[in-house]
N, C-alpha and C positions, 0 to 999 in steps of 0.2 A: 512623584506621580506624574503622570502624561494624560493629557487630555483626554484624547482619543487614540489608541496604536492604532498603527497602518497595519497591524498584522497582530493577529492571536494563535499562540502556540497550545494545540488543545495538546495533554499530555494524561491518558491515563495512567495511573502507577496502582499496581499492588506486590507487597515486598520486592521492590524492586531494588534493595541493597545493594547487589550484585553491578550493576549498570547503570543503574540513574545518573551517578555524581558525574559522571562520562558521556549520558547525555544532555545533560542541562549544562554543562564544561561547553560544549560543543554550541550552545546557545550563546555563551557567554561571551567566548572568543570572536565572535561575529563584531562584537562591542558597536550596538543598533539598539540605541537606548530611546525608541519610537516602537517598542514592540510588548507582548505582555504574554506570561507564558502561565495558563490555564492547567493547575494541576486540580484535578481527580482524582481522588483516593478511596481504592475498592476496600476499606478496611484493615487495610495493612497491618502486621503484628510483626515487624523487623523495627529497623532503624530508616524506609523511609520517608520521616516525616522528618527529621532531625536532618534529614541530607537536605530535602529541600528548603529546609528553614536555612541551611548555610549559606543557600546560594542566595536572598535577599539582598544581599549588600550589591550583588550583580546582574540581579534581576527583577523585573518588575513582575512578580508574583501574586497570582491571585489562586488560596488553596482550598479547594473545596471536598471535605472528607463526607463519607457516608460506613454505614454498615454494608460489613461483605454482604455483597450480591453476585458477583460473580457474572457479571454480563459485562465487557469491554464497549460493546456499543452502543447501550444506553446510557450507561456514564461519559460515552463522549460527545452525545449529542445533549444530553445534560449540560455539559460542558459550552457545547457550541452556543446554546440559547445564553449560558452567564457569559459568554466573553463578549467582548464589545469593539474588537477590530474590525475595520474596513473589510479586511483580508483574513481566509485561516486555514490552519494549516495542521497537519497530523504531526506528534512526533512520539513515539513509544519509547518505554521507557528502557529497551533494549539495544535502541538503536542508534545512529549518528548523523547530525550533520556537517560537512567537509568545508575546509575555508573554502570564504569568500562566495558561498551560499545567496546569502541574501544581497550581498552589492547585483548581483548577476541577476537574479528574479526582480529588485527592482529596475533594473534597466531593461527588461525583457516587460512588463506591465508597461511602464514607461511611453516603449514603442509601438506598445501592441494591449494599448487601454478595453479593446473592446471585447476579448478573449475570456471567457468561459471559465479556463484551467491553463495552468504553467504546470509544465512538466519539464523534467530534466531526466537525465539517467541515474543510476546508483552502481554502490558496488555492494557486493556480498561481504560479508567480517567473518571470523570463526569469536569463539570465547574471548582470545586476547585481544582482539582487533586487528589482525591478522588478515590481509587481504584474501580472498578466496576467488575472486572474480569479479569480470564488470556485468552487472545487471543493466543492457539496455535497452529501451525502446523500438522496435522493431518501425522506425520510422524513418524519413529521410532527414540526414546531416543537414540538405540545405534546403530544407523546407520550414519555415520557422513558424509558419501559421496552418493548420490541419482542419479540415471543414468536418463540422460536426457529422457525416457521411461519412468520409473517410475515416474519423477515427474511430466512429461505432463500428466497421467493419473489422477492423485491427483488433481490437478491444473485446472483441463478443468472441474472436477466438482464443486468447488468454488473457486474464487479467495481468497483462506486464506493467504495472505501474507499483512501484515499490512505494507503502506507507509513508514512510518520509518523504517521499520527493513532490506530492503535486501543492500548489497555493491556489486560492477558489476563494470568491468572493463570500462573504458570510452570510448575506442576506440570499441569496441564488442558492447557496446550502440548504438554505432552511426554505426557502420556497418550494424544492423539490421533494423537504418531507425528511432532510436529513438519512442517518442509515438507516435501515430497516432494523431494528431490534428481532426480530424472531428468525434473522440469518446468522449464526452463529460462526458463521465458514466465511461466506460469500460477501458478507454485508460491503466493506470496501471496494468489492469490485461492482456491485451492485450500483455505489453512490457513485463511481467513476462512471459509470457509462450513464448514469442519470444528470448527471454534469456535463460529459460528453453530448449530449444530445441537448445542450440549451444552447451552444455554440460555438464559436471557433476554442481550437486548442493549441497554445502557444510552445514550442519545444524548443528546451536549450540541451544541445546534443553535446554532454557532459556531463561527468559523475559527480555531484555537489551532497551526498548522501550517500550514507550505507545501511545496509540492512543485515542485523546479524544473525549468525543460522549457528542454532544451538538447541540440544534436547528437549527443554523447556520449554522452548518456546510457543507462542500460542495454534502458532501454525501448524504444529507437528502435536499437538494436545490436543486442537478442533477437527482434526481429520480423522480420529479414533473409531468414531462410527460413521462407517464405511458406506451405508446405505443409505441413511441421512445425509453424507457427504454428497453424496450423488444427486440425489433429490436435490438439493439446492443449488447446487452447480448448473442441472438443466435450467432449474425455474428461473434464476437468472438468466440464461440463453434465452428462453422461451420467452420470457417477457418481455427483453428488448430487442430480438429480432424485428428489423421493419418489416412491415408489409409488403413491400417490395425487393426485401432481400434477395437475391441469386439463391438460388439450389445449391452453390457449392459453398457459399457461406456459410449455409445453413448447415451442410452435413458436417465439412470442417468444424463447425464451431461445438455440434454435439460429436464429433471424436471425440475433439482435445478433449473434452470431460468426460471422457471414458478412461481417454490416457492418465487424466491426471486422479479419477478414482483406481481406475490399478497401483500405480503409482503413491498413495497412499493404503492399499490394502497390501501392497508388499512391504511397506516399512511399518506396518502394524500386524505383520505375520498372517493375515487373510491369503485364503488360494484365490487365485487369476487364472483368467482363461488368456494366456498369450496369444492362443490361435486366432481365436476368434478377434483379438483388438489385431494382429496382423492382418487380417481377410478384411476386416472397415477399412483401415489402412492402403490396402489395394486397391479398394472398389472405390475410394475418392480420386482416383486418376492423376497425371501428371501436374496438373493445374491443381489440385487439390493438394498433393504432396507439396508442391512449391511453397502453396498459401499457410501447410499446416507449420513446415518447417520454416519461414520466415517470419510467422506471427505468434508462435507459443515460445519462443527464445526456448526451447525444450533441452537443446544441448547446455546451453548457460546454466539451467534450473539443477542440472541431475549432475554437472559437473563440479558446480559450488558444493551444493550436500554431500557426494562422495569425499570430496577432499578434506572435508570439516571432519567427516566418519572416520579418515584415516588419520588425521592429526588428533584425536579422539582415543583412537587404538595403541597409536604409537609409544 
């Protein structure tokens, strides 16, 4: 046992047979035996529980089971209040982290102690772990420190920050009230920009994470209602729009989430109105096209999932 970890891996799981042993593998090879990895179990009824019990001999695990409930972010902010790192960090049970992950985020804290959130880039996986694409930040290569201003502007118009990649102090988590439980969509992008807005945000412009794109996944399962989808995509918008946002922030940031409710009512068979998201599209002007296409990564988004759909097909 370790006194205190510099860092706690909060980890929802439910039947996560399929992926877990692949993500907790990916913890393990780090071999960063100052850290502690916070499992949550939504009441799983696979083998689960028997995976994470293998990985003890290489992990400092703490497992915390409940009855299905079926909410991912109330068990991980359950989670956040038992863990007891310095630092914490998301990692699902679908996903990856890449060598040499955590050597790089501790020397990025290191240099840059006063920072808010560490971000890096990701790449997208298909089923096998199959590269799909690089997921990344729509920020600059040689800006290592980003002012909570700037990165609320970036950020209000897509949530580009992949699950796995940010670390954020644990107490500054919980002071800001943790995720939102009744976002069932947005809640992550919610916590980022509530994180973003305490202070600087540190970027290590490199893929140290992956994020996998597969049927199942929760992503492609919370976007189902269409309507609801929508709704909470604004309210995030709405809520942390500053007061002094620009106009074109403000129109940009409510397209994207029109684009990206089309964008999920086409891959859940709902009709769209094309016309009409192309005429918003126009009417945000040259500056607004720039802003929309530099900060919602949109071609990275629709060109990872197409390719995942065709090696699916094939």
């Amino acid at each position: 046992m370790i006194k205190q970890p510099w860092l706690s891996v909060i980890i929802p799981t439910y039947n996560g047979s399929k992926y877990l042993a692949a993500a907790l593998d990916s913890i393990a090879v780090q071999q960063d035996q100052e850290l502690e990895c916070v499992v949550i179990d939504d009441g799983s009824t696979d083998n689960t529980l028997a995976i994470v019990e293998e990985f003890r001999d290489q992990l400092n695990i703490k497992l915390i089971t409940k009855a299905r409930h079926g909410n991912w972010v109330a068990n991980t902010n359950h989670a956040l209040l038992e863990a007891s790192g310095i630092y914490a960090c998301f990692l699902h049970q679908d996903d990856l982290w890449l060598e040499g992950r955590l050597e790089k985020l501790k020397k990025a804290i290191a240099a840059y102690p006063q920072a808010a959130l560490y971000l890096h880039d990701s790449v997208f996986i298909d089923e096998q772990s199959k590269p799909l694409g690089l997921w990344r930040c729509p920020l600059s290569a040689n800006q290592k420190i980003i002012s909570a201003e700037g990165m609320m502007e970036k950020l209000l118009v897509q949530n580009f920050i992949a699950i796995p990649a940010p670390v954020f102090k644990r107490e500054v988590a919980l002071d800001v009230g943790g995720l939102n439980n009744e976002l069932w969509y947005t809640a992550d992008w919610d916590f980022w920009l509530k994180l973003a807005a305490v202070g600087d945000t540190c970027y290590i412009a490199k893929p140290l994470a992956a994020f996998r794109v597969h049927g199942d996944s929760q992503t492609i399962r919370r976007s189902s209602s269409v309507a609801e989808f929508r709704q909470q995509m604004r309210l995030v918008v709405e809520r942390h729009l500053p007061p002094k946002s620009t106009k074109e922030v403000t129109k940009v940031a409510l397209f994207s989430t029109e684009v990206n409710t089309t964008l999920a009512a086409m891959v859940h068979g709902e009709s769209t109105n094309l016309f009409k998201l192309a005429t918003n599209f126009m009417l945000l002007g040259p500056m607004g096209w720039r802003r929309y296409w530099q900060d919602s990564r949109i071609q990275e988004r629709i060109s990872a999932r197409l390719k995942a759909k065709l090696q699916t097909q094939a």
